[in-house]
Backbone as CSV, one residue per row, in Angstrom:
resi,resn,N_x,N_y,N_z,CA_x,CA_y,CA_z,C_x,C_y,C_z
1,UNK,-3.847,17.535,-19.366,-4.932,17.508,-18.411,-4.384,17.150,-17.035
2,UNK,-4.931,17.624,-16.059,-4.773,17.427,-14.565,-5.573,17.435,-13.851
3,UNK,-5.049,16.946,-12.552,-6.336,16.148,-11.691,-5.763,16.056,-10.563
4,UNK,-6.615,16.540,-9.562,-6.217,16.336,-8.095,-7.129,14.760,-7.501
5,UNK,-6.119,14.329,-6.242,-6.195,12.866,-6.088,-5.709,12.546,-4.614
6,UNK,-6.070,11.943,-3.520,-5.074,11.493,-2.334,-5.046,10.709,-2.627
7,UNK,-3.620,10.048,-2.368,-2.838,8.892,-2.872,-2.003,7.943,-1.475
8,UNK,-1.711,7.136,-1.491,-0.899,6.041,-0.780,-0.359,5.489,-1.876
9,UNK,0.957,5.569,-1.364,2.708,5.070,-1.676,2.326,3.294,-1.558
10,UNK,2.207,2.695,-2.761,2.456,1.412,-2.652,3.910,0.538,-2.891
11,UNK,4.307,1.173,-3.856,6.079,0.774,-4.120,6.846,2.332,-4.713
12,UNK,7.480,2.230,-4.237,8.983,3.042,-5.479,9.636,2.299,-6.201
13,UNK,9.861,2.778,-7.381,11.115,2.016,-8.793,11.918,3.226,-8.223
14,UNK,13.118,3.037,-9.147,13.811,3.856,-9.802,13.916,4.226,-11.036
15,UNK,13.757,4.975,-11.655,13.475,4.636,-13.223,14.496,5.428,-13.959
16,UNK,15.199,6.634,-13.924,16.470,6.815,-14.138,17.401,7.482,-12.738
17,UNK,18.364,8.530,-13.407,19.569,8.609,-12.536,18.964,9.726,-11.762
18,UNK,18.133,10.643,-11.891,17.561,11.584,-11.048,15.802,11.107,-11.047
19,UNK,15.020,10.286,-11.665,13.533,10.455,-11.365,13.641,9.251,-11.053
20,UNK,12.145,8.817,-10.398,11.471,8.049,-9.780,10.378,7.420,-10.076
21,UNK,9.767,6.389,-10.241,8.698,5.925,-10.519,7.786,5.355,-9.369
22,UNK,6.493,5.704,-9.284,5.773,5.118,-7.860,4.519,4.528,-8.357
23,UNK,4.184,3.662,-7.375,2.888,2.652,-7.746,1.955,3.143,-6.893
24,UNK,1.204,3.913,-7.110,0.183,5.101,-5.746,-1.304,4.056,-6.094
25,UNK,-1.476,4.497,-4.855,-3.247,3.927,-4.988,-3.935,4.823,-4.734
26,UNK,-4.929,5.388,-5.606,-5.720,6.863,-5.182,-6.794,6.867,-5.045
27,UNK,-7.832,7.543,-4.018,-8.922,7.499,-3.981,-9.846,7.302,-4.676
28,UNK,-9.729,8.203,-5.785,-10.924,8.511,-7.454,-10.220,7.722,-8.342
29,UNK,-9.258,7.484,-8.941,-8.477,6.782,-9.721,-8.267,5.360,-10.031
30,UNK,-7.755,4.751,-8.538,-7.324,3.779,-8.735,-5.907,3.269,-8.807
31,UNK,-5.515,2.084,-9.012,-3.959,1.674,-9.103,-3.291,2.759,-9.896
32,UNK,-2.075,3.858,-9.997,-1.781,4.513,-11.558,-0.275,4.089,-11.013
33,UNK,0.330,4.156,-11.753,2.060,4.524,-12.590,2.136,6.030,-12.261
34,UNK,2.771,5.922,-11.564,3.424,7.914,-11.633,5.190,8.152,-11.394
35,UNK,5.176,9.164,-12.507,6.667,9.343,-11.851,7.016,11.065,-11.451
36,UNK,8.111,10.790,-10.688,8.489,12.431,-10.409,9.794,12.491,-11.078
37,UNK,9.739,13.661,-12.062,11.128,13.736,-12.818,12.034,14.383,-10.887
38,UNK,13.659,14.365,-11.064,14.425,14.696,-10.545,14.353,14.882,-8.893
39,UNK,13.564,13.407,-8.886,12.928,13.172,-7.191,14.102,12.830,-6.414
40,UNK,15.310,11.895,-6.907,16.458,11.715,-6.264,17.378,12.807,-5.894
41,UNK,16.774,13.791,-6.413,17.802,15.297,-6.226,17.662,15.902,-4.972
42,UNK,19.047,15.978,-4.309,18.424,16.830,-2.847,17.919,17.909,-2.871
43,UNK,17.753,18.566,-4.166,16.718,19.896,-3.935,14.953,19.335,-4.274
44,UNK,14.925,17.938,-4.724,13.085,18.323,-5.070,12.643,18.426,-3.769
45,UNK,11.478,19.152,-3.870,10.451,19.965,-3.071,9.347,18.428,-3.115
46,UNK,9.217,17.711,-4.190,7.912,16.818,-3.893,8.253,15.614,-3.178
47,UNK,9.168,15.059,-3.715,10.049,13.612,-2.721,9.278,13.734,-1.500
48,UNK,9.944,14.582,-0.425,9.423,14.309,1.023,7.805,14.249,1.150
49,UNK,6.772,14.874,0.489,5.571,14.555,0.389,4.921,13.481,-0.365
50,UNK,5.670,12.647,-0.999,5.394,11.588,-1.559,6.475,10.428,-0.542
51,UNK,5.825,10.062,0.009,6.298,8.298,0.727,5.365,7.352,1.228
52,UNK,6.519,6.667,1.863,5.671,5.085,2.865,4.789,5.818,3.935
53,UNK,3.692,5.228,4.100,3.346,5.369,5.634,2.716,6.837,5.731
54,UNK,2.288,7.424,4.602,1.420,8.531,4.881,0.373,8.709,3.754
55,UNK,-0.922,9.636,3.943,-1.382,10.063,2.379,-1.364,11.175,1.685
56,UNK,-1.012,11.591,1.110,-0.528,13.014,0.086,-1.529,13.429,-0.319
57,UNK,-1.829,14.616,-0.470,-2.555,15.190,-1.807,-1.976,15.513,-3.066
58,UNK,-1.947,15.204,-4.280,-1.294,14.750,-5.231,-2.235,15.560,-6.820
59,UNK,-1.202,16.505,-7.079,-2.005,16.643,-8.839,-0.922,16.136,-9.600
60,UNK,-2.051,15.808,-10.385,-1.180,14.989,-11.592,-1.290,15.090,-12.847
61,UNK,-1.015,14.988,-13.763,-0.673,14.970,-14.875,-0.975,14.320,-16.089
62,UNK,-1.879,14.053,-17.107,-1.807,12.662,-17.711,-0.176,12.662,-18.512
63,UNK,0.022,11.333,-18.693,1.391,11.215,-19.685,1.003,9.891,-20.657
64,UNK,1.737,9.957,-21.597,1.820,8.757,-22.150,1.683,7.400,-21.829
65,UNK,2.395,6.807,-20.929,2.786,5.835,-20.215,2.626,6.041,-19.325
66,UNK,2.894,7.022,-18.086,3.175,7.204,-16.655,2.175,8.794,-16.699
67,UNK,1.681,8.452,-15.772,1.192,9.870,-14.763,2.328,10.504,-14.117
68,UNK,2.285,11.901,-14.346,3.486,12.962,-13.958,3.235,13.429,-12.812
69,UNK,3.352,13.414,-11.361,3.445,14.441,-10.299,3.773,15.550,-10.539
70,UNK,2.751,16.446,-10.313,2.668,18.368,-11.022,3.264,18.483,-9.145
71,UNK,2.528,18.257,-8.447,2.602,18.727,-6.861,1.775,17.685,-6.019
72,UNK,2.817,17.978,-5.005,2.511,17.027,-3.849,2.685,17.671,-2.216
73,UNK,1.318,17.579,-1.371,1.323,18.006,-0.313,1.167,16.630,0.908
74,UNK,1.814,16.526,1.470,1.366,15.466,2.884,0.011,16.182,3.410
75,UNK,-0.783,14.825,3.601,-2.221,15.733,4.145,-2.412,14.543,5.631
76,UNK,-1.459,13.145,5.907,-1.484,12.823,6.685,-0.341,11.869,6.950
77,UNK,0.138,11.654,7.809,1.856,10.951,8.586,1.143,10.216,9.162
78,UNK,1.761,8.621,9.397,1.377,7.948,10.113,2.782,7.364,10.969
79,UNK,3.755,8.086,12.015,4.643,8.405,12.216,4.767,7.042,13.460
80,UNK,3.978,6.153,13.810,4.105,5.544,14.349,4.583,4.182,13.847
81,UNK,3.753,3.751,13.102,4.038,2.970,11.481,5.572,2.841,11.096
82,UNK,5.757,3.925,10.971,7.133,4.316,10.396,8.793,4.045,11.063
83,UNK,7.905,4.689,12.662,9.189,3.985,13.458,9.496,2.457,13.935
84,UNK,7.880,1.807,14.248,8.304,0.522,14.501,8.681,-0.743,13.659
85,UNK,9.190,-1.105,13.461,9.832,-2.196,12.983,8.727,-3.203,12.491
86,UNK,8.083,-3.374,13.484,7.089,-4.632,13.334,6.074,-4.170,12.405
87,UNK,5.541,-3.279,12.772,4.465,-2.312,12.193,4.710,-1.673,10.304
88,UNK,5.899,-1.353,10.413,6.219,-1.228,9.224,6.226,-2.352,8.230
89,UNK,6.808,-3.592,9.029,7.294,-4.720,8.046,5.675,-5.084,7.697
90,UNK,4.614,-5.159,8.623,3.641,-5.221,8.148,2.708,-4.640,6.863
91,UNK,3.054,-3.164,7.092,2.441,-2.108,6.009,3.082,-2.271,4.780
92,UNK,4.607,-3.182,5.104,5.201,-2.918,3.381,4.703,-4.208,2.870
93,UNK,4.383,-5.626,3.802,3.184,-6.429,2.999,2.136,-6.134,3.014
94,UNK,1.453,-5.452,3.314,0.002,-5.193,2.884,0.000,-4.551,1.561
95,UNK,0.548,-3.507,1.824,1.245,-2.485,0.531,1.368,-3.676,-1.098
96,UNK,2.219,-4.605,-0.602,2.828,-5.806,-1.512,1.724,-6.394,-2.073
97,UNK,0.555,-6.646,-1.054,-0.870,-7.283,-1.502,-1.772,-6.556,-2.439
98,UNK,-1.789,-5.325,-1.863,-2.654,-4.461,-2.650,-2.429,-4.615,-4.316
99,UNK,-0.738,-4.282,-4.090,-0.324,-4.673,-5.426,-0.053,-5.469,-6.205
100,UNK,-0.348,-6.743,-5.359,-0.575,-7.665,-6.550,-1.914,-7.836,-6.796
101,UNK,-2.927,-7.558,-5.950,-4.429,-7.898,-6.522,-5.102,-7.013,-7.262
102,UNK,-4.954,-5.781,-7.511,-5.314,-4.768,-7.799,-4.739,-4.663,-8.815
103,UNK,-5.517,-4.654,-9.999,-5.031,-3.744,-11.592,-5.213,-2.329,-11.453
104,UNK,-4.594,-1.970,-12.775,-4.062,-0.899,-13.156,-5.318,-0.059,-13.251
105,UNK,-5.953,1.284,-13.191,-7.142,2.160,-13.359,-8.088,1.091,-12.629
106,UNK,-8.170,0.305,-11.919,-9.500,0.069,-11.155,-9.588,0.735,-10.082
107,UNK,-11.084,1.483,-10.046,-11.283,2.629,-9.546,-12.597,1.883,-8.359
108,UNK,-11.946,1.843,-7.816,-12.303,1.349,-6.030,-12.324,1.483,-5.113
109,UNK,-13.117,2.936,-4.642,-13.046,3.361,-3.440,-13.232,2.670,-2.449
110,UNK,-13.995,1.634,-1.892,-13.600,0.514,-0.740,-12.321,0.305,-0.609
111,UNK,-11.763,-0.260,-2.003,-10.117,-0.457,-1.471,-9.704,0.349,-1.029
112,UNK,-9.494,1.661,-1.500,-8.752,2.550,-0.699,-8.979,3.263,0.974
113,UNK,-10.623,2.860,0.935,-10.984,3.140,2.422,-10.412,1.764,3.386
114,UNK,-10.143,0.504,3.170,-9.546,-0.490,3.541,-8.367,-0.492,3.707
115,UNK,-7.476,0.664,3.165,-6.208,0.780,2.959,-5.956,1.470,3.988
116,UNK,-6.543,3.040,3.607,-6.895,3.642,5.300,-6.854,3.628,6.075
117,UNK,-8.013,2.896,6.497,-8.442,2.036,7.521,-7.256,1.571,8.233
118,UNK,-6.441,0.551,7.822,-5.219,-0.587,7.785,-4.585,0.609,8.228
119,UNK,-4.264,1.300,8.097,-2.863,1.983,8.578,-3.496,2.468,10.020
120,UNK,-4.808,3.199,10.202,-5.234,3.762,11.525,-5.116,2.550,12.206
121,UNK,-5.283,1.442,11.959,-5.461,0.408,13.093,-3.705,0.251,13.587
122,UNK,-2.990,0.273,12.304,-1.692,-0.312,12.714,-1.468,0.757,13.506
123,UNK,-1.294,2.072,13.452,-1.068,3.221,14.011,-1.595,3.081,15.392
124,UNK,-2.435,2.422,15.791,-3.134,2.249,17.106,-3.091,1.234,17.646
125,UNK,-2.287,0.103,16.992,-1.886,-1.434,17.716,-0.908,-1.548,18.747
126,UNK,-0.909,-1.901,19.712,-0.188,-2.050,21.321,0.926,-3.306,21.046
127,UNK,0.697,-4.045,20.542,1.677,-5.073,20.434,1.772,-6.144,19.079
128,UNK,2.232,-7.068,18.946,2.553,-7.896,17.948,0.788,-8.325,17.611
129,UNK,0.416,-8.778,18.552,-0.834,-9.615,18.128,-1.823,-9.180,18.031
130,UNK,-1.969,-7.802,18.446,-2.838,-6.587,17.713,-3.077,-6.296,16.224
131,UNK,-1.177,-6.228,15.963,-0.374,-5.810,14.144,-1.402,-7.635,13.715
132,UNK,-0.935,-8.391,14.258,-1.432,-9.184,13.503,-2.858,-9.520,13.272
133,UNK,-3.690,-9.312,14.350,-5.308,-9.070,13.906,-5.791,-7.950,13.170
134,UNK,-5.017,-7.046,13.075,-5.316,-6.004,12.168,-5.147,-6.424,10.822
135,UNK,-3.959,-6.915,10.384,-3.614,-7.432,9.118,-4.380,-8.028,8.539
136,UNK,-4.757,-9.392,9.675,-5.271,-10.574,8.715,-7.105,-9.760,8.373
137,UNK,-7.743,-8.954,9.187,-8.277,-8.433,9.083,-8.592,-7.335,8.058
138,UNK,-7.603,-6.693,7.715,-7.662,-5.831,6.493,-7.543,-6.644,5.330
139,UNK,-6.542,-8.182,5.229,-6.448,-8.871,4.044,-7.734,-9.303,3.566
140,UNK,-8.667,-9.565,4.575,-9.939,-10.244,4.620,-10.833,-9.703,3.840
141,UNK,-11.068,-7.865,4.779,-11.624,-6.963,3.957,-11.279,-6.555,2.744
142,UNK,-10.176,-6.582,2.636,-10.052,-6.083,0.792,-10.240,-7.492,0.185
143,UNK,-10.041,-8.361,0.044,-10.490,-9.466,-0.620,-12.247,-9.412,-0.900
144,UNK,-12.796,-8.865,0.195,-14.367,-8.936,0.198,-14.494,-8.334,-0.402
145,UNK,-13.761,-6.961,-0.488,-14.300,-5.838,-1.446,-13.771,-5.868,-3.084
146,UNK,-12.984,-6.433,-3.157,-12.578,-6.944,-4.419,-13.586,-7.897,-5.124
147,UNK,-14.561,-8.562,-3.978,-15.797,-9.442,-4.732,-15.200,-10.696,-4.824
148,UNK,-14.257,-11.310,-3.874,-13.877,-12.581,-3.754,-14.429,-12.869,-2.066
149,UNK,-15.356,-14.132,-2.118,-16.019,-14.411,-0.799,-14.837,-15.444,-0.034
150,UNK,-13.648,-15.077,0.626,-12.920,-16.327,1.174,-13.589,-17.184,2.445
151,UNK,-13.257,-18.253,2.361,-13.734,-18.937,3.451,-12.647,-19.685,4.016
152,UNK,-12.260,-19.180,5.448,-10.952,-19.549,5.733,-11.778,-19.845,7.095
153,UNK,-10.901,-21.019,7.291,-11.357,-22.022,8.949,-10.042,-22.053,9.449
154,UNK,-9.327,-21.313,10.258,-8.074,-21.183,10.939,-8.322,-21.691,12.515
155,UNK,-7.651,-21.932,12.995,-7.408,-22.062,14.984,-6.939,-21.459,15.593
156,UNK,-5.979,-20.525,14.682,-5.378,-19.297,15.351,-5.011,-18.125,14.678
157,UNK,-4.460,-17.093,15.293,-4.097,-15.616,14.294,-3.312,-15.924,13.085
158,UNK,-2.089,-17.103,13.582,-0.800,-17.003,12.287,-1.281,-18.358,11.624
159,UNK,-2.228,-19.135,11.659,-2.511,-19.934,10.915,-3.744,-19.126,9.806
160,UNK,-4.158,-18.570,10.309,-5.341,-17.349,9.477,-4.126,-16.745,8.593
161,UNK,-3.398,-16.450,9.279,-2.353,-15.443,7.933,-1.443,-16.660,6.968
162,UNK,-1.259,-16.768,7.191,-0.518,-18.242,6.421,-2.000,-18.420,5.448
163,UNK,-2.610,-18.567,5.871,-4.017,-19.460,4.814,-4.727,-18.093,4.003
164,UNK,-4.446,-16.971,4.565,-5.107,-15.881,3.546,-3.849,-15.420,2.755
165,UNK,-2.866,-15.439,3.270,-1.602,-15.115,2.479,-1.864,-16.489,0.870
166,UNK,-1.907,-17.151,1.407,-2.254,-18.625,0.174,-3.392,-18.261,-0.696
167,UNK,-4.171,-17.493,-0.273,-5.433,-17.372,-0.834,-4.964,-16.171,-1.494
168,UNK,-4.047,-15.488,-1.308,-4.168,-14.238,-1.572,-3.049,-14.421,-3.255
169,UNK,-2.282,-14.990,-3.020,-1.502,-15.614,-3.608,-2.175,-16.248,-4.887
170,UNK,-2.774,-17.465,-4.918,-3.870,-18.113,-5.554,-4.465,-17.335,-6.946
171,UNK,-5.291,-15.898,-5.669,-5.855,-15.000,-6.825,-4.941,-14.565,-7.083
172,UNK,-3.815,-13.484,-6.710,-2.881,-12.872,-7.565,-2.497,-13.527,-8.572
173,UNK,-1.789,-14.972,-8.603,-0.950,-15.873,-8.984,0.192,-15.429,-9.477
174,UNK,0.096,-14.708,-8.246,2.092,-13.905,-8.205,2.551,-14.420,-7.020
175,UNK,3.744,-14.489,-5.871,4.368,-14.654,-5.588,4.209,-13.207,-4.069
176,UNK,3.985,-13.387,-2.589,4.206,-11.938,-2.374,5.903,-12.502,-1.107
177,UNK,5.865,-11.407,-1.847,7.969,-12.234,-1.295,8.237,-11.724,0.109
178,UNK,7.474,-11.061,0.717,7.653,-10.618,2.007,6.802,-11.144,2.945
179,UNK,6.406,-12.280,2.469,5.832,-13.049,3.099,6.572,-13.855,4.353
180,UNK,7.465,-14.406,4.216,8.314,-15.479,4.959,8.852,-14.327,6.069
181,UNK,9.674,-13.182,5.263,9.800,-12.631,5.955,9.034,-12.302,7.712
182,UNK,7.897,-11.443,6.940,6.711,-10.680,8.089,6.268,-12.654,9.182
183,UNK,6.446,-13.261,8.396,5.791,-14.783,9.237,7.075,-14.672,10.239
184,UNK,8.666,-14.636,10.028,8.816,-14.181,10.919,9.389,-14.127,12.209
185,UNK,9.351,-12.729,11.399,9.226,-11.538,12.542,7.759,-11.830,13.303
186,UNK,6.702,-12.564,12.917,5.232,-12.364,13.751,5.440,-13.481,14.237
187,UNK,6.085,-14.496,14.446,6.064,-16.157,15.246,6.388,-15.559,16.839
């Protein structure tokens, strides 16, 4: 069976010596497992339409374990994202968040319009403290939409992220390791 889906790139594995394993978040779907057989090969055709920082149109496959990428088209680049430094380090923790709060088949279209969302803003942020009201802002919103009410009393932007990063943490009760990092690069 197959199924068409737009998707966002939350992590890459590696999973053997030519395929790939990816953690996509999809519109209709939800969190899935997908892999592309012989994605490390400089001839696949799907690799470049499957990455960071854009959303694909994506059919897929059911499998056993893993959802199979049949085909993959880029249906949007967020090319700004991609080049800046700051901007990126941001999207690969948000990315990091999604995935720890979010199970596997929960099918949540808010999240994924929050996800969205999050990248047009970063895509349109002027400086550091823009990236960072956007962030703590999207962490906020997907937490709401996940059906957790936070109540955070901060004094400033990076004390808000520090205290939703904790919160965020809390519920996961995982660890998001790019945390220290993105704090920073944002001081």
């Amino acid at each position: 069976m197959t199924y068409l889906t737009q998707a966002i790139v939350l992590r890459k594995d590696h999973l053997s010596e030519n395929d790939r394993r990816y953690i996509i978040y999809t519109s209709q779907y939800g969190k899935i497992n997908a892999i592309i057989k012989g994605a490390k090969k400089l001839t696949s055709k799907l690799n470049s339409h499957l990455d960071y920082f854009c959303i694909s149109n994506l059919m897929l496959a059911k499998g056993m374990h893993f959802e199979r990428v049949a085909s993959a088209r880029l249906a949007h680049k967020f090319p700004t994202v991609a080049s800046n430094f700051i901007k990126s380090s941001s999207a690969f923790y948000f990315c990091e968040v999604v995935d720890a709060l979010i199970k596997y088949s929960l099918k949540d279209y808010g999240s994924y319009c929050v996800l969205v969302d999050f990248y047009k803003q970063l895509e349109d942020s002027q400086d550091k403290k823009e990236v960072l009201i956007n962030l703590n802002k999207s962490i906020f919103e997907l937490l709401k939409c996940l059906g957790y009410q936070p109540v955070v009393v901060a004094k400033n932007q990076r004390q808000l992220f520090v205290d939703l990063n904790n919160l965020v943490q809390e519920t996961a009760e995982k660890e998001i390791k790019s945390f220290k990092y993105l704090a920073k690069i944002l001081a």
